[in-house]
N, C-alpha and C positions, 0 to 999 in steps of 0.2 A: 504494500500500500504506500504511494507516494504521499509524501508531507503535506500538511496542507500549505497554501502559501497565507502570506501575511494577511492579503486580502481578506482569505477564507476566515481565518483567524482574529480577524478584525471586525467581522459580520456575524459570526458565532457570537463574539463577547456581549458584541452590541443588544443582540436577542434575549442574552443571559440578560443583561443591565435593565432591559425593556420588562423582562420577567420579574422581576428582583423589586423594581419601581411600580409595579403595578398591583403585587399580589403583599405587598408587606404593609405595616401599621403607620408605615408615614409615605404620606404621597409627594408628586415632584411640585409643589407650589408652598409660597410662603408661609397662607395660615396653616397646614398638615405640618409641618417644619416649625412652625413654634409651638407645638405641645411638645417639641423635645424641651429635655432636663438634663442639667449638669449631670454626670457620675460623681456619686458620693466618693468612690478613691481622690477624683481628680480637687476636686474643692479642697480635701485635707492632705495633697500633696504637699501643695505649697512651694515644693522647689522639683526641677528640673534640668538635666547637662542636653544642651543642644550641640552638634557637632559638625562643623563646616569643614570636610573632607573631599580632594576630589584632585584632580588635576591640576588644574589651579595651584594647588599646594606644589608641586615642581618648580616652578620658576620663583616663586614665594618672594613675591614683588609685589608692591600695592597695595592691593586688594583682593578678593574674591575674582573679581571684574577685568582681571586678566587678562581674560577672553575677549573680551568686548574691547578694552583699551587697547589691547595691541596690534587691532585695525583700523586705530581711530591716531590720524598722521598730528600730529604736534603734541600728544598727550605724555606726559612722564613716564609710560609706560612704553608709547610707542618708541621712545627712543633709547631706551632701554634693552628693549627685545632688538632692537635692530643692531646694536651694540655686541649685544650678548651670543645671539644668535643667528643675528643678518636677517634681512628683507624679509616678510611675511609670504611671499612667494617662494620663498626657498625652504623657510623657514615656519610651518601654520602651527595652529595649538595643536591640531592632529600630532605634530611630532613632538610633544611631549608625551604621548599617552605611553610610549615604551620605556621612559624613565620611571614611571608610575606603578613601580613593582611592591610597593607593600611590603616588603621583604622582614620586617618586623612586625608588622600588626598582628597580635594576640587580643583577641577580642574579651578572652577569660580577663588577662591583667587592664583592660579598659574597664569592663564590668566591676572588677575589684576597686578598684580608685574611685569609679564615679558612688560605689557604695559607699567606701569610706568617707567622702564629699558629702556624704547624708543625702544623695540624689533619690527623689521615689521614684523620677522617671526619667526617661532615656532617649532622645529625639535626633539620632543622623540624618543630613541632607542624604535624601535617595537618589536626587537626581537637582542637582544648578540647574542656572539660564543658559551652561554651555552644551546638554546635550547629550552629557556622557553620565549611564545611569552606572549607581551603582549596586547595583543589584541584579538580579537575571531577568533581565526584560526579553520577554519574546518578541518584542515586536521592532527590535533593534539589534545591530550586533556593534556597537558602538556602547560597551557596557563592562563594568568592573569583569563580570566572569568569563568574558570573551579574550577581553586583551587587558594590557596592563597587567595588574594581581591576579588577572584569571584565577579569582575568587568571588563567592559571593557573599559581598562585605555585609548588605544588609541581613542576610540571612546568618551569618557568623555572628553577630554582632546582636542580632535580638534573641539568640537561643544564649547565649551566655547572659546577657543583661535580666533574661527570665531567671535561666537558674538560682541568680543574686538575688531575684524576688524584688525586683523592680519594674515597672508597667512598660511595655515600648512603645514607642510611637518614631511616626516618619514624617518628612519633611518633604514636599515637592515643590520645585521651581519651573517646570519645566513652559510653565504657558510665558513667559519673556524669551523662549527661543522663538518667536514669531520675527523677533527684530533685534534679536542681541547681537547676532554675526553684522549687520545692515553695515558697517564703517569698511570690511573686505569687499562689498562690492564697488568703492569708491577709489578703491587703489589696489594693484597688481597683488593676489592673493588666492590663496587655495581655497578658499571658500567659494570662488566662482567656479573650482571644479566640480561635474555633477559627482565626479566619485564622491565626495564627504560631504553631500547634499543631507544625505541621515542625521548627519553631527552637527552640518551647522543651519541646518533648518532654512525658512525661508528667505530668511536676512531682510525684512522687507526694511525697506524708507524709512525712514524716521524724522518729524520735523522735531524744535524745541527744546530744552533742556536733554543735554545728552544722558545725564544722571537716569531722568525722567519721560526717556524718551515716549515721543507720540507717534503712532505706525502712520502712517497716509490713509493707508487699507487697513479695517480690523480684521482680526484672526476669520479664514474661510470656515465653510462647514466643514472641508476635509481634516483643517487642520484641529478644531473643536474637537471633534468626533473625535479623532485620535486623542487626545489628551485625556477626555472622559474614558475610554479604552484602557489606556496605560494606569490611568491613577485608580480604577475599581480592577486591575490588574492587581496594581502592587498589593491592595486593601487585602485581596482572595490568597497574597502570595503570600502574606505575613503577620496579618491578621494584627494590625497595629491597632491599640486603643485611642490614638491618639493622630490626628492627620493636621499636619501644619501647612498653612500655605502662604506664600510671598504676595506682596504687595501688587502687583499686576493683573490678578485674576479679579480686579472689581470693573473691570470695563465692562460696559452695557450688554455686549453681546455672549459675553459668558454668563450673566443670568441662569438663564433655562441653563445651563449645564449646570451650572453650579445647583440650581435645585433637585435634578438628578443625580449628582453623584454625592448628595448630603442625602434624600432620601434612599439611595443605593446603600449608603454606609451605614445610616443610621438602620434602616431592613436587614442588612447582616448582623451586624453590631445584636441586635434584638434575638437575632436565631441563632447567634453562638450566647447570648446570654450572658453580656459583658458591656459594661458603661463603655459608649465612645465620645470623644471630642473631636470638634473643627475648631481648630485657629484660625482667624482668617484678621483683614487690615482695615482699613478705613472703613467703606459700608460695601464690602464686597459679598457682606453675607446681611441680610433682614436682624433686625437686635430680638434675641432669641432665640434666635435658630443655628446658632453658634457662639462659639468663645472669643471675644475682641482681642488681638493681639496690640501691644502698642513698642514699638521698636526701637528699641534706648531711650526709652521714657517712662514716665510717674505721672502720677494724676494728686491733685490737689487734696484730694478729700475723699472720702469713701463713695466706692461704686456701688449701686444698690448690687448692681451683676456682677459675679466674678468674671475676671478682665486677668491678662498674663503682660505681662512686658518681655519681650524677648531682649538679650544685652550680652557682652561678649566681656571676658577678661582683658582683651585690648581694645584702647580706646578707641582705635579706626575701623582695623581690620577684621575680618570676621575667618580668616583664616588663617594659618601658618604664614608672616613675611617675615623677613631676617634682620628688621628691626622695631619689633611691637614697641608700644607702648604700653605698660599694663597699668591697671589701676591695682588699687591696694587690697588685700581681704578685709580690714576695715571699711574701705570704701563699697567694696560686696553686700558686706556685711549691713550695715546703713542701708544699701538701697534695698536687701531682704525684708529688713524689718519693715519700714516703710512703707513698702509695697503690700506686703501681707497685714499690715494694720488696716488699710484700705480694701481688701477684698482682695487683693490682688497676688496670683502667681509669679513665681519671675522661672525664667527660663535662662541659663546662664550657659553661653558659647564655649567652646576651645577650640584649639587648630591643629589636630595634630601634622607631625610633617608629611612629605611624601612618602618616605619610610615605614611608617606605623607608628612614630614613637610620638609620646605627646610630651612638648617642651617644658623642661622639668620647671621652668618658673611657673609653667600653668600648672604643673603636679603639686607644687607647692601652694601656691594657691587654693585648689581645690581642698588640699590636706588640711588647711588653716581653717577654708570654712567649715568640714567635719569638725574639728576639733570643737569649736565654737559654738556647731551643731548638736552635738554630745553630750555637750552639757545644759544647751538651753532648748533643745527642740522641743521641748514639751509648750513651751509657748511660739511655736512654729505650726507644728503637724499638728493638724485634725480644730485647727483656732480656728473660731469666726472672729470676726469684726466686732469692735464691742460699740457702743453711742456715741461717741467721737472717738477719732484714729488716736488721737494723744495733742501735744502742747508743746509750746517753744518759739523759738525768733525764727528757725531756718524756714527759707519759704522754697516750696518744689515747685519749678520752671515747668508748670503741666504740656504734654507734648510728645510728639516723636523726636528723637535725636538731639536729647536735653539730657541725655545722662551725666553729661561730665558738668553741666553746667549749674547745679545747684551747689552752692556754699557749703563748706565740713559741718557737717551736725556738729552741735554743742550739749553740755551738758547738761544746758536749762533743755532739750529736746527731748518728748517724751514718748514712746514709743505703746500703744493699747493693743492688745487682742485679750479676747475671750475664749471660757471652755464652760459651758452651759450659763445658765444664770446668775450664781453665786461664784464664781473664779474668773478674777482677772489676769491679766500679766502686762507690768511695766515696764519696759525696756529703756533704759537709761544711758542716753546715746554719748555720755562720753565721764570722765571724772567728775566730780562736781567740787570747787572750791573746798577745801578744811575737808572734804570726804563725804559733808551730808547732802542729798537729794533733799528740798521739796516740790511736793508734785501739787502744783496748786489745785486742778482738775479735782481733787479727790482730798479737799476741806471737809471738814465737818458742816459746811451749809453746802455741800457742790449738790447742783441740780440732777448730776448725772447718776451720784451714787450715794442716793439718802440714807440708805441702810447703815449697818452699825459695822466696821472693817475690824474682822475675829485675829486674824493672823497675817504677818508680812513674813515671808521669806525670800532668801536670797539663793536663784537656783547658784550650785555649784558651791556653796556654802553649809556646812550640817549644824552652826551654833549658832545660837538665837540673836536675832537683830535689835537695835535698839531702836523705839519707834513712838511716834504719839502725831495725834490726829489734833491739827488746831485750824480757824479761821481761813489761816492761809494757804494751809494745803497739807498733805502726807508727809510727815516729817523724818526721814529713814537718813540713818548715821550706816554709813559704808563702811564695811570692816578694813583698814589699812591691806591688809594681806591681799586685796581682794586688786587695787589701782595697779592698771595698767593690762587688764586683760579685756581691756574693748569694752564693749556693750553689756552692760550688766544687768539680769533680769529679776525684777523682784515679784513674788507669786503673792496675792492676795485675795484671800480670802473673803468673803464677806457675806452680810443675811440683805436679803430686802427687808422694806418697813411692813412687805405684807407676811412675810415668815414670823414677825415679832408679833401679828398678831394673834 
């Protein structure tokens, strides 16, 4: 029996998707898609490693964006690669992909770190805007187990991250290869050959911010279809709880896909009998019928919905280059707590190299926040939101791509979540002057917490705190022993006025 070809393979899936969207509990339109619900794992996550992996990571210049800059003639990159490796006609990202052997990657020792990191869940890029999956896509041979590591990274990678007994989830990019190759067709380049038409996709036009580019033409229905194809592909291949997606899929004419392949996920999702999630960016998804992602940013105030920021240990890059800039685990740290006072998840990047190894400052890093984790995750994991996020001077720059740009938390910053009614937790964002916190929030008149406060403890501390409740606010003496270990969490206790009566 001959194979079937892509075609066939493509029109099979398409019937399956058409089946799948029609006979399950959520239909392809907005109101059927908002009686979906959060999964109870995902809300009391609270943290997750994101991992920007791929090609790209070979020349380890830039950015991510590689791909795209080094067909685009006056860019830092472009003159780089031309440098490095001569002309983009001699020279295409195609000929990276034989450097891209993996040759270390151990997905068990990933899985080990990213536990130790206190990660509950686990999110690789399956596939960038360049084209090159990584995982075994049938419907390309332009993919991790074909060439390069001729392994398949996604699938190594989420049966070890189970084993560790953390949730998987995938990441896809792939609807910006409409027009990420577009700067090769404007200068002598292998992208205009049909041979690596698979990899680098349409290349169409693009006017406007290059960052942000706008196609002329939007995505056809060949190229749609395909996309919907590959992404309830990967969902059936891998069974991720968790589907993240890039910033480009809110254009008008992916709609109807996009409501299809959230009722696809969410109809599987149901018949393996497992909480799923969609990430998704601006309003590319209806509010409630997915998870808001906001991308190196914080939100001001609490979200009534739970909302994720996604954010990277280097400040630029979102993958392996050979001179990051990293931010601190303190500074991690802050923007955790922060985030999750608010409702909010955070999803935390690394890069590892072309090799498989992940850059020991990013090991470190991650190590710091476990440790930190360790001892204070209990006002982390499984927290809501309490009546206000907390108190203090710093003010957060609400937004995308504002991460670096909020002021050091100070000591007067206070940090709230909850764990049922009676238990709060303060997170106390830095030393405070002579050693004592007050948390003015939680006076004996604060509107927010009338009840009578039983007990204050100090997570990571076993001897009793010294503490009294007056006018001006929670008054807690910090144990000297205790300065200089970051963020400090104190657990309190306490009754409502209606328990008293």
């Amino acid at each position: 029996m001959s194979k079937p070809s892509l075609h066939e393979l493509r029109k099979q899936k398409k019937l399956e998707i058409k089946d799948t969207v029609e006979n399950g509990p959520f239909r392809a339109d907005w109101n059927s898609l908002g009686e979906y619900s959060v999964p109870r794992w995902y809300e009391d996550a609270k943290f997750g490693i994101f991992i920007h992996w791929g090609v790209y990571s070979v020349p380890a210049f830039g950015t991510e964006w590689y791909a795209r800059n080094m067909y685009r003639e006056g860019t830092e990159v472009y003159e780089h690669h031309l440098k490095t490796y001569g002309p983009p006609d001699t020279f295409g990202y195609k000929d990276f992909i034989p450097q891209f052997t993996a040759e270390k990657f151990d997905a068990e020792e990933w899985a080990a770190l990213f536990k130790r990191a206190g990660a509950a869940f686990v999110v690789p890029v399956a596939e960038h805007h360049d084209g090159f999956a990584m995982y075994d896509c049938p419907y390309s041979e332009w993919t991790a187990a074909r060439m390069g590591p001729r392994r398949d990274i996604i699938g190594e990678l989420g049966a070890a991250v189970r084993r560790h007994y953390m949730t998987f989830g995938v990441s896809s990019h792939r609807a910006e290869n409409w027009w990420y190759y577009n700067g090769g067709r404007e200068l002598p380049s292998d992208v205009q050959d049909p041979k690596y038409a698979e990899l680098y996709g349409p290349a169409q036009p693009c006017y406007g911010d290059p960052a942000y580019p706008l196609p002329i033409l939007p995505p056809n229905e060949e190229f749609l279809d395909d996309w919907l194809v590959r992404t309830c592909d990967l969902i059936d291949r891998y069974g991720p709880q968790l589907v993240y997606f890039d910033w480009w899929i809110e254009q008008p004419v992916f709609k109807p896909y996009l409501q299809k392949l959230a009722a696809y996920y969410y109809n599987k999702a149901a018949e393996w009998g497992q909480g799923a999630v969609i990430n998704y960016k601006f309003d590319a998804f209806a509010e409630g019928t997915a998870v808001y992602d906001m991308e190196r940013g914080q939100l001001a105030d609490i979200n009534p919905e739970l909302w994720q920021t996604c954010t990277s240990v280097g400040e630029t890059a979102w993958c392996h280059i050979a001179d990051h800039k990293y931010k601190t685990s303190g500074v991690i740290l802050g923007d955790l707590v922060d985030i999750v006072s608010k409702n909010g998840v955070m999803l935390l990047n690394v890069g590892p190299r072309a090799d498989g190894t992940i850059p020991e400052e990013e090991q470190q890093l991650l190590l710091e926040v476990g440790d930190w984790l360790a001892v204070n995750g209990e006002a982390i994991y499984g927290t809501r939101p309490w009546k206000v996020y907390g108190e203090g001077p710093t003010q957060i720059v609400s937004g995308t791509f504002n991460d670096t740009k909020r002021s050091p938390f100070t000591p007067q910053d206070i940090r709230f979540t909850a764990r049922g009614g009676e238990l709060l937790y303060a997170a106390v964002m830095g030393w405070p002057e002579g050693g004592t916190t007050v948390i003015e929030t939680l006076g004996n008149r604060s509107k927010q917490l009338a009840g009578e406060i039983l007990q204050v403890e100090l997570l990571g501390w076993s001897e009793e705190l010294k503490w009294s409740r007056a006018g001006e606010g929670l008054i807690v003496e910090l144990p000297s022993d205790m300065r200089g270990r970051g963020i400090l969490v104190l657990k309190i206790k306490y009754s409502t006025p209606e328990a008293a009566k």
